[in-house]
C-alpha positions as CSV (number, residue, x, y, z in Angstrom):
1,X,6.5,-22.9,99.1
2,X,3.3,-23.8,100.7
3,X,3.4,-20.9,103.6
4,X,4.9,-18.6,101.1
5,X,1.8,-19.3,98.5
6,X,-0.5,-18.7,101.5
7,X,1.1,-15.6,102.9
8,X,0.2,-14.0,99.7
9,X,-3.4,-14.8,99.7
10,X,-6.3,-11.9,101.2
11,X,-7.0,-12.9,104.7
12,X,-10.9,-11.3,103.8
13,X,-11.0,-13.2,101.1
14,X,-10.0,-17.1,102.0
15,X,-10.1,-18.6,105.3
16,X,-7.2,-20.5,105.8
17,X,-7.2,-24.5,107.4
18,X,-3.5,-26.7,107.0
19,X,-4.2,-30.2,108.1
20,X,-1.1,-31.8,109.0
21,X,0.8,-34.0,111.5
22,X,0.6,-32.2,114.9
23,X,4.1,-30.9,116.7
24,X,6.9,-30.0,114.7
25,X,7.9,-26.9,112.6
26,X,5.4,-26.5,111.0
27,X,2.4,-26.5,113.1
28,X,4.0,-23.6,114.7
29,X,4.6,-21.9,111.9
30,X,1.0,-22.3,110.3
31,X,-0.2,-20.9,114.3
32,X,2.7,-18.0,113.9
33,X,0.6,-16.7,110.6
34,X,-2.8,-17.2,112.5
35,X,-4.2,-20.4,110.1
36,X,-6.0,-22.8,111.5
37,X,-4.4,-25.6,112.3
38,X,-5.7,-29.2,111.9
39,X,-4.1,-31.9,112.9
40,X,-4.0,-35.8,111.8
41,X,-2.1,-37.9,114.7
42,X,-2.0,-40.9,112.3
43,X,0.1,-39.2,109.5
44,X,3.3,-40.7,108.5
45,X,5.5,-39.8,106.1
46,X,6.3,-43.5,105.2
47,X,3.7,-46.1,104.4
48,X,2.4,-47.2,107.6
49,X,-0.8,-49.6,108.8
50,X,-2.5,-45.9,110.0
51,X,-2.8,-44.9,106.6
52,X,-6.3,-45.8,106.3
53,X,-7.2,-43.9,109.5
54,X,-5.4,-40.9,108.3
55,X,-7.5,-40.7,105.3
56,X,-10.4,-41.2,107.1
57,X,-9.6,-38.4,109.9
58,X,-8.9,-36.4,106.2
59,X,-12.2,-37.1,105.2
60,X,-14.1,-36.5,108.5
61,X,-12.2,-33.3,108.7
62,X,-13.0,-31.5,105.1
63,X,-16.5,-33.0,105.5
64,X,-16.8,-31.1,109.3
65,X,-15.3,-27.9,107.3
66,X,-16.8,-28.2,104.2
67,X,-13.9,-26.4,102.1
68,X,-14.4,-25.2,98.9
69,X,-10.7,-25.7,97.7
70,X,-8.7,-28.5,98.4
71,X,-5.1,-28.0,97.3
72,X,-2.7,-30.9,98.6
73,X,0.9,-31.5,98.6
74,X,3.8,-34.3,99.1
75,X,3.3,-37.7,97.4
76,X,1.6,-39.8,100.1
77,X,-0.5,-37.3,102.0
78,X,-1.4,-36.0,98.3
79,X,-2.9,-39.5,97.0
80,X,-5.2,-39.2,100.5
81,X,-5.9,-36.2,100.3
82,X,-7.1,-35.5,96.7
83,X,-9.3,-38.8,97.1
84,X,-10.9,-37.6,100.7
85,X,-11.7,-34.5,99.1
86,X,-13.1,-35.6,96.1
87,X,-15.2,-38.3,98.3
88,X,-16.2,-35.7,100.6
89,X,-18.1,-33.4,97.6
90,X,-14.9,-30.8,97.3
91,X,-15.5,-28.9,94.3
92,X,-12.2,-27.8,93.7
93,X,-9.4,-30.0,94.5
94,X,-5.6,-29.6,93.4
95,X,-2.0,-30.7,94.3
96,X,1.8,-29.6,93.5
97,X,4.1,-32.3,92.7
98,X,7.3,-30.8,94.2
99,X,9.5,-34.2,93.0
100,X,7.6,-36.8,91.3
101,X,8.4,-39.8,92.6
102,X,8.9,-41.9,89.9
103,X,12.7,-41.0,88.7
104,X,15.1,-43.2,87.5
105,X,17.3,-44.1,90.9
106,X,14.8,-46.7,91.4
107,X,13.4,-50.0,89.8
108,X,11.0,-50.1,87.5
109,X,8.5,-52.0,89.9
110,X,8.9,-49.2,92.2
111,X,8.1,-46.5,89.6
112,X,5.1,-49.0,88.1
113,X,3.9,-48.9,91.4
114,X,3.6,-45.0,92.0
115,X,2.6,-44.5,88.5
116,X,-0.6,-46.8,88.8
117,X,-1.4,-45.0,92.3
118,X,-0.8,-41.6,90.5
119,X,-3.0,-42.3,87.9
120,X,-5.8,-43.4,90.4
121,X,-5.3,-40.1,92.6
122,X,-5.0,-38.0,89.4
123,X,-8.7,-39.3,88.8
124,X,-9.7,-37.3,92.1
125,X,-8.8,-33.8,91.6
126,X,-9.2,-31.0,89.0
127,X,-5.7,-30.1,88.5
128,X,-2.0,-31.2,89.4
129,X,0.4,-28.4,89.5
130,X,4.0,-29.5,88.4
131,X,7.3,-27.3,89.6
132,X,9.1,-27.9,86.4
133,X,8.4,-29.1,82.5
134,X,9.7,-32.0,82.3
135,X,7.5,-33.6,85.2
136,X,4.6,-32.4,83.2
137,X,5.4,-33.3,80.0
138,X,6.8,-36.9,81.4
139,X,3.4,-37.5,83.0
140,X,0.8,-36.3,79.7
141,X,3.5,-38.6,77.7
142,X,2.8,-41.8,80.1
143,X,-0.7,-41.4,80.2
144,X,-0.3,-40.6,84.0
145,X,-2.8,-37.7,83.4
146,X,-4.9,-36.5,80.6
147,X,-3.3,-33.0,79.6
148,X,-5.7,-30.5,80.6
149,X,-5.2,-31.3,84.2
150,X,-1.6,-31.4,83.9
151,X,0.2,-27.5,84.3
152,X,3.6,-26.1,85.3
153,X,3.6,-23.2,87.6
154,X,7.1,-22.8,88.7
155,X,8.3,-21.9,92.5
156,X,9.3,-18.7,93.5
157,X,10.9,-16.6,96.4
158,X,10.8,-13.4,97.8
159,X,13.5,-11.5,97.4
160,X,12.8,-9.7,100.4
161,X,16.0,-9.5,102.6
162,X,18.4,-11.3,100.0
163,X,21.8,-9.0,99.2
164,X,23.3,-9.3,96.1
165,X,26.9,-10.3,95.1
166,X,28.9,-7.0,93.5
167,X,29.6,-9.1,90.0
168,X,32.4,-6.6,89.5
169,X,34.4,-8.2,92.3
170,X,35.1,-11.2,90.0
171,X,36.6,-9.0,87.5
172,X,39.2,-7.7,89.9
173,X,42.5,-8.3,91.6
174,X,42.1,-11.0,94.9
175,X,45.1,-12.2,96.6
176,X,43.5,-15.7,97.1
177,X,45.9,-16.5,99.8
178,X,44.6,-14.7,102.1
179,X,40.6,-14.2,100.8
180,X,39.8,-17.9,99.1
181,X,37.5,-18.4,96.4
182,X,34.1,-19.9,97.9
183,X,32.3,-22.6,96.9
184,X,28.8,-23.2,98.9
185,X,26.1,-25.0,99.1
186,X,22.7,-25.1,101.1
187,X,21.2,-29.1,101.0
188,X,19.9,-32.1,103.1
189,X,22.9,-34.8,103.6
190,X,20.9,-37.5,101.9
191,X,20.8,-39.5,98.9
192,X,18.8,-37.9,97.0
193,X,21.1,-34.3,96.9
194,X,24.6,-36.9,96.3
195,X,26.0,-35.2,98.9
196,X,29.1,-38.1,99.7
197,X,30.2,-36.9,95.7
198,X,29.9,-33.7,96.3
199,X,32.2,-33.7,99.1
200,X,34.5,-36.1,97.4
201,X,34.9,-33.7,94.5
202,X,35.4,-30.8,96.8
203,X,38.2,-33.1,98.4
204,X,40.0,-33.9,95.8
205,X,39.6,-29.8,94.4
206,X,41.0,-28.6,97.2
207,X,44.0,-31.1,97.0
208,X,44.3,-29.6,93.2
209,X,43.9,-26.0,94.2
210,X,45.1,-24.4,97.2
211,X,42.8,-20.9,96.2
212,X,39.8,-22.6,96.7
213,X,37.4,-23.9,99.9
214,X,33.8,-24.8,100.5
215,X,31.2,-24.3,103.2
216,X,28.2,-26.7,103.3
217,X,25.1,-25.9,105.4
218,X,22.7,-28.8,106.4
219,X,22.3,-31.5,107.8
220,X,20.3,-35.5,107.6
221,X,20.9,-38.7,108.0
222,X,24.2,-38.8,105.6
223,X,26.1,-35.8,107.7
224,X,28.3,-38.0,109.9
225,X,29.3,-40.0,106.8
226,X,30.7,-37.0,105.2
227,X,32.1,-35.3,108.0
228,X,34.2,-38.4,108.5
229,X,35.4,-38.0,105.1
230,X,36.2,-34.7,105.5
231,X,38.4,-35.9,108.6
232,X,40.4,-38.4,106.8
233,X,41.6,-36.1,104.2
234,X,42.5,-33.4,106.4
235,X,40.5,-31.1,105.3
236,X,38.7,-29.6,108.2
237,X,39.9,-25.5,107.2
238,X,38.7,-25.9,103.8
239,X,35.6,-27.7,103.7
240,X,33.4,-26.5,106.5
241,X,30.3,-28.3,107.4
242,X,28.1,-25.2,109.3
243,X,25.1,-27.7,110.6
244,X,21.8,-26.3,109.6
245,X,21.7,-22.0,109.6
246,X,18.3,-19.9,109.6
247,X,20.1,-16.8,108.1
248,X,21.0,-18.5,105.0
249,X,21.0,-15.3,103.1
250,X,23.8,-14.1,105.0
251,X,26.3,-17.3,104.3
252,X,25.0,-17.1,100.6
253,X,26.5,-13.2,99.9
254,X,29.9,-14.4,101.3
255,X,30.3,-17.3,98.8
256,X,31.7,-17.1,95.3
257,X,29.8,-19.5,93.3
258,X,27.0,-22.0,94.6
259,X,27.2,-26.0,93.9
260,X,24.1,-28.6,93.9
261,X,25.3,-31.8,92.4
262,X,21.7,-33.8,93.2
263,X,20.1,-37.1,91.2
264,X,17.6,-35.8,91.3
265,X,15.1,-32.4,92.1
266,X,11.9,-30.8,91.6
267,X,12.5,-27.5,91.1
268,X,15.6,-26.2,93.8
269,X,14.7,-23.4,96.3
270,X,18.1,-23.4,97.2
271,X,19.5,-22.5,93.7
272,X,16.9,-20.1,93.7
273,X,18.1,-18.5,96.7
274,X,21.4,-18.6,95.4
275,X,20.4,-16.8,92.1
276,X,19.0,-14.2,94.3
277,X,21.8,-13.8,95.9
278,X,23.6,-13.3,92.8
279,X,25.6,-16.1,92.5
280,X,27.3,-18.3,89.7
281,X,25.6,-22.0,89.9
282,X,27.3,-25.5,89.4
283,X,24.4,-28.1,89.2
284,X,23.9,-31.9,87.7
285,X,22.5,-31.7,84.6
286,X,19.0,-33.2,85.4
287,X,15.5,-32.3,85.3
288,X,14.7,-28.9,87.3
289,X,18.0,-28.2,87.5
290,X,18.0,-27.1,83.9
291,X,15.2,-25.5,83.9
292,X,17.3,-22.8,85.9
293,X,20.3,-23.2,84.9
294,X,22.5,-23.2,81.5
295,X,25.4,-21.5,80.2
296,X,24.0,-17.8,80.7
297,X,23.9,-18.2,84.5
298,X,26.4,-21.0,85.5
299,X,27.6,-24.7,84.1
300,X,25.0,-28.2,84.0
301,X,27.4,-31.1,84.7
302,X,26.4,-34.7,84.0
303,X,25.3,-36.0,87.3
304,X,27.5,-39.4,86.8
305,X,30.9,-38.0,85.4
306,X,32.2,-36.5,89.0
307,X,35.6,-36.0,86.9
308,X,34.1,-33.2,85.0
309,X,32.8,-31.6,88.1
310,X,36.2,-31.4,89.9
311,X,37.7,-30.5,86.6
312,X,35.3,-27.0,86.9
313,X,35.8,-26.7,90.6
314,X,39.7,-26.5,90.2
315,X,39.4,-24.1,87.7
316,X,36.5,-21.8,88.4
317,X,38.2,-19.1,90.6
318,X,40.0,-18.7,86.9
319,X,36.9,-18.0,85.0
320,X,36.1,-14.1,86.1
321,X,35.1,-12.7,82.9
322,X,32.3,-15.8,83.2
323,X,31.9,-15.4,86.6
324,X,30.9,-12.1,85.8
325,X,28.6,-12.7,83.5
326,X,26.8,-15.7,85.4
327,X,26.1,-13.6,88.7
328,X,24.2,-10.8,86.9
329,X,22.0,-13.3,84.9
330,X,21.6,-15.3,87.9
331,X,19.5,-12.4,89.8
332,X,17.8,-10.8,86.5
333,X,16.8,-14.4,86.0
334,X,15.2,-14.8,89.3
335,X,13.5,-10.9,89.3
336,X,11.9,-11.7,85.8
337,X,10.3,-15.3,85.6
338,X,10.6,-16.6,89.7
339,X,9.6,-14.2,91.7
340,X,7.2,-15.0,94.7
341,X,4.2,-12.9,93.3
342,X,4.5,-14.4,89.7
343,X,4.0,-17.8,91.8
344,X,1.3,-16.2,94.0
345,X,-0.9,-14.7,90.9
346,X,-0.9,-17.9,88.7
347,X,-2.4,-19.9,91.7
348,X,-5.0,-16.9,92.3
349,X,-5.9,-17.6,88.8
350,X,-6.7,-21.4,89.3
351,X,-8.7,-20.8,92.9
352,X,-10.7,-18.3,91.5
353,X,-12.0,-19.8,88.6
């Protein structure tokens, strides 16, 4: 969302600096688009002993620059950041929340924790940007932050390059035999995206219905686990795992229907690449997730009662006249309220106050 946010800013009118860990995707990319690039050696995704040094290279570095807007992202690097820039005299200073990371799949010490050091870093900055309402409202409500620095500005794509499912197709005749209804999904094998019930309830669909298969692009630290699931059932023609893909709008128009069963989310690119595709979502019925989805563009399914899902799997290819329905809301959905300029224009509004 980041590059995407800073592609559509005038060149002439904001000079462009991304401070981040050097190496790695994205340096290149933020060099590609002809940003300066800053980097932070001691920056680490998980808590580390640097941490102090990386907020004081922060600090040194928007000090050197003297920036007029701040705008930080991620948890960690966010609670650094907004507090270096504050320190350092920045007059503007925001950050996105893209997940909050206090959710209910961990303890309560662990979420008492982050909200104490969220309060503390919202105290440093002018505004935090949420992806979705509920983050919002759930942070105003716990006192995390007072609520005029607290606003939703939802993510958005381009549409740009994205071909659209024919929703007539589901309406008419398909010898599943030989052309299988597809179920897809685009997601990190981790935790977080429940990616070993996912691929136990595509299992045990396919065992119920021979008209169906699934293709899962990715990959993390969770892959192996769920390949060797896949092995065990026999399933290797119906469930394909592809690895991770760049063209991921070309794998989305050959699906059917597009699946996300995570515990939790902020607010999904991928089921917003998959609505642009025009395509029929399956999702867990948790925050963010309904926030794009409901009955007008696909099903919500309690994220603990994997029985339900596998109940819909089995007999989606069944639904057409809904199937219908849910592919052209799906892309009218994404053209009207998430569109990458609607994103790019409400952040314009808060840097040029």
């Amino acid at each position: 969302m980041m590059l995407s946010l800073l592609a559509g800013l005038d060149k002439n009118e904001y000079e462009i600096y991304v401070i981040s860990k050097p190496g790695g995707p994205l340096e290149k990319e933020v060099e590609k688009e002809g940003y300066h690039h800053l980097p932070v050696k001691y920056l680490e995704r998980n808590i580390s002993i640097f941490d102090l040094a990386a907020m004081i290279s922060i600090y040194r570095l928007i000090r050197k620059y003297k920036f007029d807007i701040v705008h930080t992202h991620s948890s960690k690097t966010g609670f650094m950041g907004r507090i270096a820039a504050k320190l350092a005299g920045v007059k503007q200073v925001y950050h996105t929340v893209h997940g909050f990371a206090i959710h209910e799949h961990q303890s309560n010490l662990v979420n008492m924790i982050y909200m104490f050091l969220e309060r503390i870093a919202g105290r440093f900055c002018d505004k935090v940007i949420f992806v979705n309402d509920h983050e919002r409202e759930m942070a105003i409500t716990k006192g995390i932050l007072p609520a005029d620095k607290a606003i939703t500005i939802y993510n958005g794509i381009s549409l740009e390059g994205f071909k659209i499912k024919n929703a007539e197709d589901y309406l008419s005749d398909r010898n599943y035999k030989e052309n299988p209804f597809t179920i897809g999904s685009v997601l990190r094998f981790t935790t977080q995206k429940n990616v070993y019930n996912t691929i136990n309830a595509a299992i045990i669909a396919c065992q119920k219905n021979d008209d169906i298969q699934f293709v899962f692009v990715g990959d993390g630290d969770d892959f192996l686990i769920c390949k060797n699931l896949i092995d065990q059932a026999k399933m290797n023609t119906r469930i394909l795992l592809t690895g991770w893909q760049v063209k991921i709008n070309e794998i989305l128009i050959k699906l059917d229907a597009f699946i996300l069963y995570s515990r939790w989310e902020g607010l999904s690119i991928s089921i917003l690449e998959a609505m642009a595709s025009g395509l029929p979502i399956i999702a867990s019925n948790i925050k963010g997730n309904n926030e794009l989805v409901d009955s007008k563009n696909g099903i919500l399914v309690d994220v603990k009662d994997s029985n339900a899902l596998i109940d819909i799997l089995v007999n989606l290819p069944q639904r057409r006249k809904e199937l219908h329905d849910w592919s052209t809301t799906s892309r009218s959905r994404v053209e009207e309220k998430f569109a990458i300029q609607r994103l790019i224009n409400e952040y314009k509004a808060i840097y040029d106050i």
